[in-house]
N, C-alpha and C positions, 0 to 999 in steps of 0.2 A: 589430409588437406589442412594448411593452416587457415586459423580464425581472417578472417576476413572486414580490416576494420575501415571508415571513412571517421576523419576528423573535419570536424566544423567549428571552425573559434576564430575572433578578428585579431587575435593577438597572433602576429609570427611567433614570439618568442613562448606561447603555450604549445602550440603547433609543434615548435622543433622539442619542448620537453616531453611532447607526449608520444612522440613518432620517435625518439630517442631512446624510451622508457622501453616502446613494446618491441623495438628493435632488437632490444637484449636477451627477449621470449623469443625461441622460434617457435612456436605456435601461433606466433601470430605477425599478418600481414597487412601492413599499412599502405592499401588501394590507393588512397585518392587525400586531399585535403582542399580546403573550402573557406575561404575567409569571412562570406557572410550567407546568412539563410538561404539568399536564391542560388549561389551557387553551389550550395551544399545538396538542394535539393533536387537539384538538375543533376548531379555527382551519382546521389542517391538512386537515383532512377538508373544512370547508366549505369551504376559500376555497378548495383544490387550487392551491396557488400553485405557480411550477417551481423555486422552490427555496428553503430557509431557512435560516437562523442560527441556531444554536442552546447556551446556556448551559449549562454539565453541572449544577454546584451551585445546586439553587433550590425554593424547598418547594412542599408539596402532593403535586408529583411532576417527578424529578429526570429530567435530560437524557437519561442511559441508559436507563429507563425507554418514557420518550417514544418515544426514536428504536425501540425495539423494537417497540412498538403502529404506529409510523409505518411502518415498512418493511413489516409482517407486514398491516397492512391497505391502504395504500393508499400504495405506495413514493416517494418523493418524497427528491431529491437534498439533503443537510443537509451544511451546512458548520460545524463544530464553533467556538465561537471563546470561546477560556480559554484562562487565565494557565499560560504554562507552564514560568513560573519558580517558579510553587508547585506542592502538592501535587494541584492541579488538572490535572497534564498528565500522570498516570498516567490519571486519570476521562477525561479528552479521549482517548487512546488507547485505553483500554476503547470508546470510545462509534466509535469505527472501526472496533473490534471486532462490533460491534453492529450497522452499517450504513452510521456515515456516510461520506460520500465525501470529506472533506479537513478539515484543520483550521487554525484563522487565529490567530496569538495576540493575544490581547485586548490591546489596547494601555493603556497606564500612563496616562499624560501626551494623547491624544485620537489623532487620526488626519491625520498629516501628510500632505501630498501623494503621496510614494512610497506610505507605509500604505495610502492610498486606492486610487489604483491596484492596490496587489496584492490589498485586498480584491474590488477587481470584477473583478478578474481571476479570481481562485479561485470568484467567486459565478458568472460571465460563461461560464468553463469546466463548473462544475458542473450549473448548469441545462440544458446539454446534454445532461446522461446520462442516457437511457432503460433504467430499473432494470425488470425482471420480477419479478411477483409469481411466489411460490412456485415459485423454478423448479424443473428437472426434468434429469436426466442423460440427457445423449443417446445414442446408439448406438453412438457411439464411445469410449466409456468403454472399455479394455480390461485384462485381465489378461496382462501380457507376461512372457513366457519371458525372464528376466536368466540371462546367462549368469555365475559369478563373474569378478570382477574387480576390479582394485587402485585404490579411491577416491585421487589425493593432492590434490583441490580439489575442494569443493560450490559452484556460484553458482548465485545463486534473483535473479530480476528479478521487482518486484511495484509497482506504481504504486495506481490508484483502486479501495477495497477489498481492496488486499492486505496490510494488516496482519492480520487472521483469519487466512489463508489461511498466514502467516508464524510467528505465534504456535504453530497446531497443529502444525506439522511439527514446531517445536524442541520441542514439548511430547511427540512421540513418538519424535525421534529420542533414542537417548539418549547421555548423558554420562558421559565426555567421547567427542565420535564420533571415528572414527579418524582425521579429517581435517579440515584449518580449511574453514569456509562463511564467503562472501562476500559479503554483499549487497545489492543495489540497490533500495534503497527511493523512492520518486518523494516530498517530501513537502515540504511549504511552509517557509519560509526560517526556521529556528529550532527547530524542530520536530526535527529527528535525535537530538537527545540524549536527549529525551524517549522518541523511540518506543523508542529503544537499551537505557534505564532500564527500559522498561512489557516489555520482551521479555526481561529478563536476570530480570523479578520476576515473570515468568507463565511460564516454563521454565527446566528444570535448568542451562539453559545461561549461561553469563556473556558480555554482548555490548554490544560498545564500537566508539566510532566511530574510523575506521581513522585511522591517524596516518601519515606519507609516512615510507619507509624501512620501516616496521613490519616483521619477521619474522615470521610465521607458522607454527603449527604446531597440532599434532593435538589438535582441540578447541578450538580460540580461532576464537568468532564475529566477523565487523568487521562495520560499515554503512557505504556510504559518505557523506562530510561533503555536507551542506549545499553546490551550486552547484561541485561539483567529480567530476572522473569516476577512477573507481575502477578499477585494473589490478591484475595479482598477475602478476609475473614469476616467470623462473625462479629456484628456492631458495624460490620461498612469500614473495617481497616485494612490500610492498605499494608501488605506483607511486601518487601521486594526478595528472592531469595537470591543466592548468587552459584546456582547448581552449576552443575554438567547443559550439555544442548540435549533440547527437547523436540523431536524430531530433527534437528537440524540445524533448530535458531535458539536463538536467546535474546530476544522474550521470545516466547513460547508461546504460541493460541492454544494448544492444549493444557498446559499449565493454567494459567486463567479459566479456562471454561470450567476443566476440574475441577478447579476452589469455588466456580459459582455454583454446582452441582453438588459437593459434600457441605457446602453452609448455606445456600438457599433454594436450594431442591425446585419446587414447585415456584416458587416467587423468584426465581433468573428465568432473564430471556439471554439468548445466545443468537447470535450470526457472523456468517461466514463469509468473504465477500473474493473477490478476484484476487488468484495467488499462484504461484508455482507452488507444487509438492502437494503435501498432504494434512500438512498443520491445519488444525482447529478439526478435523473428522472426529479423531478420538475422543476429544472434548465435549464436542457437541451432542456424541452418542451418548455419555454419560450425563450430560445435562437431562436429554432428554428419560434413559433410562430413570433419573431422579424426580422427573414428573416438567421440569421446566419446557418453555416452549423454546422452538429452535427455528432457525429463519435461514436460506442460505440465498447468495445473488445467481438467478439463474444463470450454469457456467453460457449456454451461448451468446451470449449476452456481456459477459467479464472479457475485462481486458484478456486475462491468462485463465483458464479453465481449470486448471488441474486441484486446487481447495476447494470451489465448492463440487467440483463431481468426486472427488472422493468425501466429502459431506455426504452427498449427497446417498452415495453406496452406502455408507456405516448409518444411515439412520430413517427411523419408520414412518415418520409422518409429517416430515419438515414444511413451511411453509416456502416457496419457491417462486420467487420475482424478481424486476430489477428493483434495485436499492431504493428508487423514490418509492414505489408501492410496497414496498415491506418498511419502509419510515411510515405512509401515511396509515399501513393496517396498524402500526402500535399507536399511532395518533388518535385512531379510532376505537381502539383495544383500552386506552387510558380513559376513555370519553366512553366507555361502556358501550359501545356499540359493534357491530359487527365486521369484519373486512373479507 
Protein backbone atom coordinates (compact mmCIF):
# COMPACT_ATOMS: atom_id res chain seq x y z
CA UNK A 1 0.00 0.00 0.00
CA UNK A 2 1.37 3.41 -0.91
CA UNK A 3 2.20 6.13 1.84
CA UNK A 4 -0.73 8.21 1.79
CA UNK A 5 0.08 12.00 1.68
CA UNK A 6 -2.45 15.33 2.11
CA UNK A 7 -0.53 18.69 1.08
CA UNK A 8 -1.65 21.89 2.83
CA UNK A 9 0.27 25.19 1.62
CA UNK A 10 -1.36 28.66 -0.10
CA UNK A 11 1.16 28.59 -2.59
CA UNK A 12 -0.01 26.76 -5.91
CA UNK A 13 3.31 26.64 -7.21
CA UNK A 14 4.76 24.67 -3.59
CA UNK A 15 1.82 22.39 -4.04
CA UNK A 16 2.66 21.51 -7.71
CA UNK A 17 6.71 21.14 -6.51
CA UNK A 18 5.67 19.00 -3.96
CA UNK A 19 2.93 16.70 -5.63
CA UNK A 20 5.64 16.53 -8.43
CA UNK A 21 8.48 15.48 -6.14
CA UNK A 22 6.45 12.53 -4.51
CA UNK A 23 5.09 11.71 -7.73
CA UNK A 24 8.52 10.31 -8.90
CA UNK A 25 8.40 7.87 -5.50
CA UNK A 26 5.76 5.26 -5.98
CA UNK A 27 5.50 4.71 -2.49
CA UNK A 28 3.76 7.31 -2.36
CA UNK A 29 0.39 8.90 -3.00
CA UNK A 30 -0.81 12.22 -3.17
CA UNK A 31 -4.83 12.16 -1.88
CA UNK A 32 -5.76 15.40 -1.65
CA UNK A 33 -4.31 19.26 -1.47
CA UNK A 34 -5.53 22.16 0.43
CA UNK A 35 -4.84 25.86 -0.10
CA UNK A 36 -5.57 27.06 3.45
CA UNK A 37 -6.01 25.47 7.08
CA UNK A 38 -9.80 25.05 7.00
CA UNK A 39 -9.67 23.22 4.11
CA UNK A 40 -6.95 21.13 4.75
CA UNK A 41 -8.50 20.11 7.86
CA UNK A 42 -11.86 19.17 6.43
CA UNK A 43 -9.31 17.15 3.78
CA UNK A 44 -7.69 15.70 6.75
CA UNK A 45 -10.80 14.28 8.26
CA UNK A 46 -12.13 12.78 5.04
CA UNK A 47 -9.38 11.50 3.29
CA UNK A 48 -7.45 10.25 6.74
CA UNK A 49 -4.38 10.29 4.83
CA UNK A 50 -0.94 8.81 7.09
CA UNK A 51 0.45 11.75 6.82
CA UNK A 52 0.81 15.51 5.51
CA UNK A 53 2.61 18.62 4.80
CA UNK A 54 1.88 21.38 5.99
CA UNK A 55 2.38 25.39 5.51
CA UNK A 56 2.21 27.51 8.72
CA UNK A 57 1.38 31.16 6.98
CA UNK A 58 -1.76 30.90 4.82
CA UNK A 59 -5.38 32.45 5.11
CA UNK A 60 -8.66 31.58 6.18
CA UNK A 61 -6.93 29.53 8.71
CA UNK A 62 -3.19 29.22 9.55
CA UNK A 63 -0.92 26.06 9.96
CA UNK A 64 -1.03 26.37 13.95
CA UNK A 65 -4.47 26.47 14.04
CA UNK A 66 -4.98 23.47 11.76
CA UNK A 67 -2.67 21.29 13.34
CA UNK A 68 -4.43 21.79 16.83
CA UNK A 69 -8.00 20.89 15.40
CA UNK A 70 -5.96 17.90 13.63
CA UNK A 71 -4.28 16.42 16.57
CA UNK A 72 -7.23 17.17 19.10
CA UNK A 73 -9.66 15.37 16.67
CA UNK A 74 -8.41 12.91 14.62
CA UNK A 75 -4.34 12.79 15.11
CA UNK A 76 -2.49 12.28 12.03
CA UNK A 77 1.37 12.60 11.61
CA UNK A 78 2.17 16.39 9.98
CA UNK A 79 5.42 17.36 8.58
CA UNK A 80 5.94 21.08 8.91
CA UNK A 81 7.61 22.43 5.69
CA UNK A 82 8.61 26.54 5.87
CA UNK A 83 11.25 28.87 5.32
CA UNK A 84 13.34 28.93 8.04
CA UNK A 85 15.53 31.57 7.01
CA UNK A 86 12.59 33.87 7.79
CA UNK A 87 10.39 34.72 10.34
CA UNK A 88 8.59 31.58 9.42
CA UNK A 89 10.66 29.20 11.39
CA UNK A 90 9.68 30.59 14.91
CA UNK A 91 5.75 29.66 13.44
CA UNK A 92 7.28 26.19 12.17
CA UNK A 93 8.54 25.62 15.72
CA UNK A 94 5.47 26.75 17.48
CA UNK A 95 3.50 24.46 15.09
CA UNK A 96 5.88 21.26 16.98
CA UNK A 97 4.79 22.84 19.69
CA UNK A 98 1.27 22.17 18.85
CA UNK A 99 1.83 18.64 17.45
CA UNK A 100 3.72 18.18 14.56
CA UNK A 101 6.21 15.59 14.31
CA UNK A 102 9.17 17.18 12.05
CA UNK A 103 9.83 19.99 9.96
CA UNK A 104 11.22 20.26 6.32
CA UNK A 105 12.61 23.61 5.06
CA UNK A 106 10.79 24.83 2.13
CA UNK A 107 13.15 25.03 -0.45
CA UNK A 108 14.06 28.31 -2.44
CA UNK A 109 15.26 27.39 -5.86
CA UNK A 110 12.76 23.72 -6.23
CA UNK A 111 13.79 20.27 -4.91
CA UNK A 112 17.00 18.79 -6.03
CA UNK A 113 17.65 15.12 -5.84
CA UNK A 114 19.27 15.18 -2.09
CA UNK A 115 16.15 17.63 -1.23
CA UNK A 116 13.93 14.83 -2.50
CA UNK A 117 15.26 12.24 -0.82
CA UNK A 118 15.29 13.81 2.54
CA UNK A 119 11.89 14.98 2.08
CA UNK A 120 10.58 11.15 1.77
CA UNK A 121 12.54 10.31 4.12
CA UNK A 122 11.07 12.60 6.84
CA UNK A 123 7.40 11.94 5.24
CA UNK A 124 8.63 7.92 4.83
CA UNK A 125 9.61 8.05 8.79
CA UNK A 126 6.56 10.09 9.89
CA UNK A 127 3.88 8.28 8.48
CA UNK A 128 4.89 5.52 10.82
CA UNK A 129 4.06 7.13 13.94
CA UNK A 130 0.90 6.04 15.66
CA UNK A 131 -0.19 9.21 17.73
CA UNK A 132 -2.99 8.57 20.60
CA UNK A 133 -5.84 10.59 20.95
CA UNK A 134 -6.19 12.28 24.23
CA UNK A 135 -3.84 10.42 26.10
CA UNK A 136 -3.86 9.65 29.46
CA UNK A 137 -0.91 9.30 32.39
CA UNK A 138 -0.29 5.86 33.44
CA UNK A 139 0.46 4.44 36.75
CA UNK A 140 3.65 4.94 36.86
CA UNK A 141 3.73 8.46 37.01
CA UNK A 142 5.41 9.00 40.43
CA UNK A 143 6.23 11.54 43.09
CA UNK A 144 9.92 10.52 44.12
CA UNK A 145 11.58 11.22 47.27
CA UNK A 146 14.96 13.53 45.87
CA UNK A 147 17.30 13.36 48.16
CA UNK A 148 19.44 17.12 47.94
CA UNK A 149 22.13 17.11 45.86
CA UNK A 150 24.96 19.10 43.83
CA UNK A 151 23.49 19.60 40.05
CA UNK A 152 27.10 20.51 37.80
CA UNK A 153 25.27 19.21 34.22
CA UNK A 154 21.40 18.82 33.00
CA UNK A 155 21.08 16.77 29.70
CA UNK A 156 17.46 16.17 28.28
CA UNK A 157 17.50 13.96 25.02
CA UNK A 158 14.19 14.74 22.95
CA UNK A 159 13.61 13.62 19.18
CA UNK A 160 9.73 13.40 17.54
CA UNK A 161 7.41 15.72 19.72
CA UNK A 162 10.03 16.80 22.05
CA UNK A 163 10.27 20.38 21.30
CA UNK A 164 6.87 21.08 23.88
CA UNK A 165 8.09 18.88 26.15
CA UNK A 166 11.59 21.14 25.93
CA UNK A 167 10.12 24.56 25.87
CA UNK A 168 8.09 23.83 29.26
CA UNK A 169 10.75 22.67 31.37
CA UNK A 170 13.04 25.81 30.44
CA UNK A 171 9.81 27.72 30.93
CA UNK A 172 9.85 26.55 34.65
CA UNK A 173 13.15 26.04 35.40
CA UNK A 174 14.30 29.15 36.31
CA UNK A 175 17.17 31.58 35.41
CA UNK A 176 19.91 31.49 35.50
CA UNK A 177 19.67 27.53 36.82
CA UNK A 178 22.73 26.62 38.81
CA UNK A 179 24.09 24.57 36.17
CA UNK A 180 24.60 24.47 32.16
CA UNK A 181 21.83 22.04 30.33
CA UNK A 182 22.78 20.29 27.32
CA UNK A 183 20.77 19.17 24.83
CA UNK A 184 19.97 16.71 22.24
CA UNK A 185 17.47 17.60 20.02
CA UNK A 186 16.73 15.01 16.92
CA UNK A 187 15.79 17.51 14.06
CA UNK A 188 16.08 17.82 10.31
CA UNK A 189 19.28 19.26 8.63
CA UNK A 190 18.81 23.11 9.19
CA UNK A 191 16.60 23.38 11.44
CA UNK A 192 18.83 23.75 14.94
CA UNK A 193 19.27 27.23 14.92
CA UNK A 194 15.73 27.78 14.59
CA UNK A 195 14.51 25.71 17.24
CA UNK A 196 17.61 27.30 19.53
CA UNK A 197 16.04 30.89 18.39
CA UNK A 198 12.12 29.66 19.21
CA UNK A 199 13.40 28.22 22.80
CA UNK A 200 15.69 31.31 23.85
CA UNK A 201 12.10 33.45 22.78
CA UNK A 202 9.56 31.21 24.67
CA UNK A 203 11.83 30.99 27.92
CA UNK A 204 13.93 33.03 30.43
CA UNK A 205 16.64 31.17 29.15
CA UNK A 206 19.17 32.10 26.34
CA UNK A 207 20.02 28.95 24.21
CA UNK A 208 22.57 28.51 21.46
CA UNK A 209 24.03 25.96 19.37
CA UNK A 210 27.00 24.40 20.99
CA UNK A 211 30.35 25.42 19.33
CA UNK A 212 33.45 22.62 19.92
CA UNK A 213 35.92 23.81 22.70
CA UNK A 214 32.87 25.76 24.31
CA UNK A 215 33.12 26.33 28.21
CA UNK A 216 30.26 26.07 30.09
CA UNK A 217 28.96 27.28 32.89
CA UNK A 218 26.06 27.97 35.32
CA UNK A 219 23.08 28.93 33.24
CA UNK A 220 24.23 28.66 29.68
CA UNK A 221 21.77 26.39 27.64
CA UNK A 222 23.69 24.54 24.13
CA UNK A 223 21.83 22.24 21.48
CA UNK A 224 23.66 20.18 19.84
CA UNK A 225 24.58 21.25 15.88
CA UNK A 226 23.01 19.81 13.11
CA UNK A 227 24.51 15.84 12.12
CA UNK A 228 27.08 16.08 14.87
CA UNK A 229 27.21 14.32 18.40
CA UNK A 230 27.33 16.35 21.46
CA UNK A 231 29.83 15.53 24.68
CA UNK A 232 30.72 17.80 27.78
CA UNK A 233 33.86 16.84 29.35
CA UNK A 234 35.45 17.25 32.29
CA UNK A 235 35.57 21.30 33.31
CA UNK A 236 32.00 21.73 31.53
CA UNK A 237 33.63 21.36 27.85
CA UNK A 238 31.95 21.05 25.12
CA UNK A 239 33.53 18.10 22.84
CA UNK A 240 31.53 17.84 19.37
CA UNK A 241 32.64 14.44 17.73
CA UNK A 242 31.97 13.78 14.14
CA UNK A 243 31.35 9.73 14.55
CA UNK A 244 29.41 7.15 12.84
CA UNK A 245 25.16 7.24 13.89
CA UNK A 246 24.41 6.29 17.27
CA UNK A 247 21.42 4.44 17.38
CA UNK A 248 20.44 5.92 14.39
CA UNK A 249 21.03 9.83 14.78
CA UNK A 250 23.63 12.17 14.85
CA UNK A 251 23.47 13.85 17.62
CA UNK A 252 23.04 11.13 19.63
CA UNK A 253 21.10 11.04 23.20
CA UNK A 254 23.19 8.28 24.12
CA UNK A 255 26.25 9.88 23.18
CA UNK A 256 25.63 12.89 25.53
CA UNK A 257 24.16 11.04 28.50
CA UNK A 258 27.31 8.65 28.34
CA UNK A 259 29.93 11.62 28.56
CA UNK A 260 27.60 12.94 31.49
CA UNK A 261 27.94 9.47 33.32
CA UNK A 262 31.92 8.70 32.65
CA UNK A 263 32.80 12.76 33.81
CA UNK A 264 30.06 13.57 36.28
CA UNK A 265 28.64 10.25 37.71
CA UNK A 266 26.58 11.35 40.71
CA UNK A 267 26.35 15.19 39.96
CA UNK A 268 24.53 14.65 35.99
CA UNK A 269 20.99 14.56 35.95
CA UNK A 270 19.57 13.08 32.77
CA UNK A 271 16.04 13.03 30.86
CA UNK A 272 14.41 11.62 28.31
CA UNK A 273 11.50 13.11 26.78
CA UNK A 274 8.82 12.14 23.62
CA UNK A 275 10.66 10.27 20.63
CA UNK A 276 10.60 7.62 18.12
CA UNK A 277 13.09 4.60 18.71
CA UNK A 278 15.06 4.17 21.49
CA UNK A 279 17.80 6.82 21.93
CA UNK A 280 18.70 8.29 25.27
CA UNK A 281 17.68 4.34 27.00
CA UNK A 282 21.30 3.39 26.95
CA UNK A 283 22.52 6.61 28.19
CA UNK A 284 20.43 6.97 30.77
CA UNK A 285 21.05 3.45 32.22
CA UNK A 286 24.59 4.35 32.39
CA UNK A 287 24.00 7.66 33.98
CA UNK A 288 22.14 6.13 36.33
CA UNK A 289 24.39 2.82 36.80
CA UNK A 290 27.22 5.98 37.61
CA UNK A 291 25.12 7.17 40.55
CA UNK A 292 23.33 10.31 38.55
CA UNK A 293 19.64 10.85 38.74
CA UNK A 294 17.56 10.18 35.72
CA UNK A 295 14.10 11.69 34.78
CA UNK A 296 11.92 10.23 31.90
CA UNK A 297 8.49 12.06 30.32
CA UNK A 298 5.75 9.78 31.10
CA UNK A 299 5.38 7.92 27.59
CA UNK A 300 1.29 8.15 27.93
CA UNK A 301 1.57 11.37 28.17
CA UNK A 302 4.46 12.07 25.07
CA UNK A 303 3.60 12.97 21.91
CA UNK A 304 5.41 9.58 20.50
CA UNK A 305 6.04 6.82 23.29
CA UNK A 306 8.66 4.84 22.05
CA UNK A 307 12.15 6.84 24.03
CA UNK A 308 10.81 7.13 27.12
CA UNK A 309 9.28 3.44 27.31
CA UNK A 310 12.39 1.96 26.26
CA UNK A 311 14.02 4.56 29.10
CA UNK A 312 11.94 3.37 30.75
CA UNK A 313 12.64 -0.73 30.53
CA UNK A 314 16.62 -0.19 30.71
CA UNK A 315 16.48 1.64 33.96
CA UNK A 316 15.78 0.91 37.89
CA UNK A 317 14.50 3.82 39.50
CA UNK A 318 13.78 6.70 37.22
CA UNK A 319 11.74 9.55 38.16
CA UNK A 320 8.44 9.45 35.95
CA UNK A 321 6.17 12.59 35.04
CA UNK A 322 5.15 14.97 32.53
CA UNK A 323 7.87 17.55 31.76
CA UNK A 324 6.32 20.52 33.91
CA UNK A 325 6.58 18.26 37.12
CA UNK A 326 10.07 16.74 36.45
CA UNK A 327 11.22 20.71 35.78
CA UNK A 328 9.37 21.82 39.00
CA UNK A 329 10.91 18.50 41.11
CA UNK A 330 14.63 19.89 39.90
CA UNK A 331 13.40 23.28 40.92
CA UNK A 332 12.79 21.90 44.27
CA UNK A 333 15.83 19.43 44.09
CA UNK A 334 18.17 22.83 43.69
CA UNK A 335 16.08 24.60 46.62
CA UNK A 336 16.90 21.58 48.77
CA UNK A 337 13.65 20.47 49.22
CA UNK A 338 11.81 17.60 48.36
CA UNK A 339 9.56 16.51 44.97
Amino acid sequence: MPIRVLIIDDSRLMRGLLHATLARFPEFEVVGEASDGKRGEILARELRPDVITMDVLMPMMGGIEAIEIIMRDHPTPIVVVADLATHDASVAMEAMARGAVDVFPKPQKGLDEAAARALTDILRRSAGIRLAKNPQPTGRRARHLLAPRTMQILGIVASTGGPRGLRTILQVLPHPFPCPIAIVQHTSAGSTEALAAWLSASSPHHVVVAQEGQSLGPGQVVVAPSEVHLTVEMGLRVRLLRGSLGDGHRPCGNVLLTSLAKHFRSYAVGVVLSGLGSDGAAGLRALEDAGGLVMIEDPATAVVSGMPTAALTSTNAPVVDVPEALASALRRLHRGGTS
